[in-house]
N, C-alpha and C positions, 0 to 999 in steps of 0.2 A: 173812207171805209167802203170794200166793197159790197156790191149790192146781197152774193151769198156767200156764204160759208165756206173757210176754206181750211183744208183739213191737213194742212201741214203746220211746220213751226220753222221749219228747215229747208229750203233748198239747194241745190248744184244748178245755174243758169248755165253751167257747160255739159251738164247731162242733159238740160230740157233741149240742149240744141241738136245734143248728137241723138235725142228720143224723136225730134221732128225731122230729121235729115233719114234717118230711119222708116220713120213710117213713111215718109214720100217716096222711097225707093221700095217698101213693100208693097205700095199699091193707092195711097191717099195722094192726092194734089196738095199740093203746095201751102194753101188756104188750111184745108182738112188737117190737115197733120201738123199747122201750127194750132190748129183749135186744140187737136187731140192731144196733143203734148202736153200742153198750159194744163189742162184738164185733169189729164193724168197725175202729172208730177205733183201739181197744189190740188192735188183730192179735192176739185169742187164741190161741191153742192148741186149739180146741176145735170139736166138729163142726156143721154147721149146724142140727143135728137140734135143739140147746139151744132154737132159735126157736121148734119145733113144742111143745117141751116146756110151755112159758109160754101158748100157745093158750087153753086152757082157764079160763086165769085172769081172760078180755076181760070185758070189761061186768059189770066188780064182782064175778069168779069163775061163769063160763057164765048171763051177763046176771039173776044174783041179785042184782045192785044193791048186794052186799057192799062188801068192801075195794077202791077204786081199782085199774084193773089197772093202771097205769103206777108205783103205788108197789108191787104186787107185782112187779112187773116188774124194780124197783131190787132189792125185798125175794131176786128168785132168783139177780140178777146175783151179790149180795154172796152170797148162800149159795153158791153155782157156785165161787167166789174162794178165799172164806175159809171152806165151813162145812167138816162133819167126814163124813167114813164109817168108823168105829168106835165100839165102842161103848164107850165111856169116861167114861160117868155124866154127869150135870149139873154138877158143877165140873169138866171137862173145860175148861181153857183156850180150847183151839182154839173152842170154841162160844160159851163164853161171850165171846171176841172176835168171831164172827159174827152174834153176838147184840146188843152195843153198838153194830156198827157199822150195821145193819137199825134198831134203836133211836133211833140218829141220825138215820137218813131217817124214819125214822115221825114224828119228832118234830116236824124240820124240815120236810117237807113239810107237816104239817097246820096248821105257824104259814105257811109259805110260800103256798098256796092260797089263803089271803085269808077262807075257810070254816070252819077251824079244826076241819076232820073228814078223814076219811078214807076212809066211807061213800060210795059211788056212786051211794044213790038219792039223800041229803043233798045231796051234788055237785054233781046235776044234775037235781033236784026242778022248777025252774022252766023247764025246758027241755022241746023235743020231742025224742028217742035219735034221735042220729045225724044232726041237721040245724043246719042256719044256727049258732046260738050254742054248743048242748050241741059241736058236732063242734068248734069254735072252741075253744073251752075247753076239752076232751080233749087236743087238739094241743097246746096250751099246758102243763097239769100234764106232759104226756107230754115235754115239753121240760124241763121243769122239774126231772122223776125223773133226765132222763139228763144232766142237769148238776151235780146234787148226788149224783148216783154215780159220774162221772166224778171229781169233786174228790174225794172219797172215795180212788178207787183211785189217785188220784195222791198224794194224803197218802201212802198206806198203805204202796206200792212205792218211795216215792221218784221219783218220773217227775215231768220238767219241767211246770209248768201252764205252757203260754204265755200263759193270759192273769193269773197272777199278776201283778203289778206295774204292770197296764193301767187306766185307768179304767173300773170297774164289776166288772172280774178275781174281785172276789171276792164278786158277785151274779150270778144268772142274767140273760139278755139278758131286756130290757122285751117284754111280750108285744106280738104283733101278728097281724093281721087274718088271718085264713086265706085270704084272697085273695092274701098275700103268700107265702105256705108256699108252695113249690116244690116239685113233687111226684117225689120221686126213688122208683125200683123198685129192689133192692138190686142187682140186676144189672147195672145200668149202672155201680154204685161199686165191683163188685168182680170181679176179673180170672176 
């Protein structure tokens, strides 16, 4: 059960994708804009400060080329949900379920990316930061984080996937061209 409120019954895990691929091409990182998707789409409970919170973690954790921000970015959504504030040892339940389900994105992401890493310089090694392909590719995993942590939270709560039962329902949408990315600011999406 997650830790607050969440104010759907229903989602499209291929809408929170193309909503996070969206916002990183309006102006959020990678990290940010899978926060603010998740957020959006499953009407949290929660303040919008979580966005600012995740900042930090852009360009591979403050452009050290570390871990993907877009799978830290799933990595805080699921700790935000499911992790713990107590301190109740390492076979504490509650973590050890925060912990398989972070384990699951780590895993699947890095068979998902095509790369089979998780590393940001690995990532985006043949690229120039932040132009034509690298920024192309960003938007993409960044879509990618927030459709396999949407499915996540729809397992988890029980909440409808609308696109279960669809063709593709149970793969992220096929990538495409950042010319196609629509660039929304969260403000326009939310009242």
């Amino acid at each position: 059960m997650a830790n607050f409120e969440i104010g759907v019954r229903e989602v499209s895990p291929h809408k929170v994708q193309r909503l996070a691929e969206s916002y990183y091409k309006g102006g959020f990182f990678c990290d940010e804009a899978v926060m603010s998707a998740i957020r959006d789409s499953f009407g949290l409970d929660v303040p919008e400060y979580v966005i600012a919170m995740v900042s930090g973690m852009s360009v591979g954790v403050g452009k050290s080329g570390c871990m993907c921000g877009a799978a830290n970015g799933g990595v805080a959504v699921l700790g935000l949900l499911y992790g713990r504030t107590e301190q109740n040892g390492p076979s504490d339940p509650k973590v050890q379920h925060c912990m398989s389900l972070t384990h699951e994105l780590h895993d699947w992401f890095k068979d998902a990316n095509g790369k089979h890493a998780l590393c940001c310089r690995v990532l985006t090694r043949e690229f120039n930061m932040g132009q034509g392909e690298h920024k192309e590719q960003c938007i993409w995993f960044t879509g990618l984080c927030a459709w396999k942590v949407a499915t996540i939270i729809c397992r988890e709560e029980g909440i409808a996937n609308l696109d279960a039962g669809t063709e593709g329902g149970g793969k992220p949408l096929p990538r495409r061209a950042i010319r196609d990315v629509e660039p929304l600011r969260r403000k326009e999406t939310v009242a």
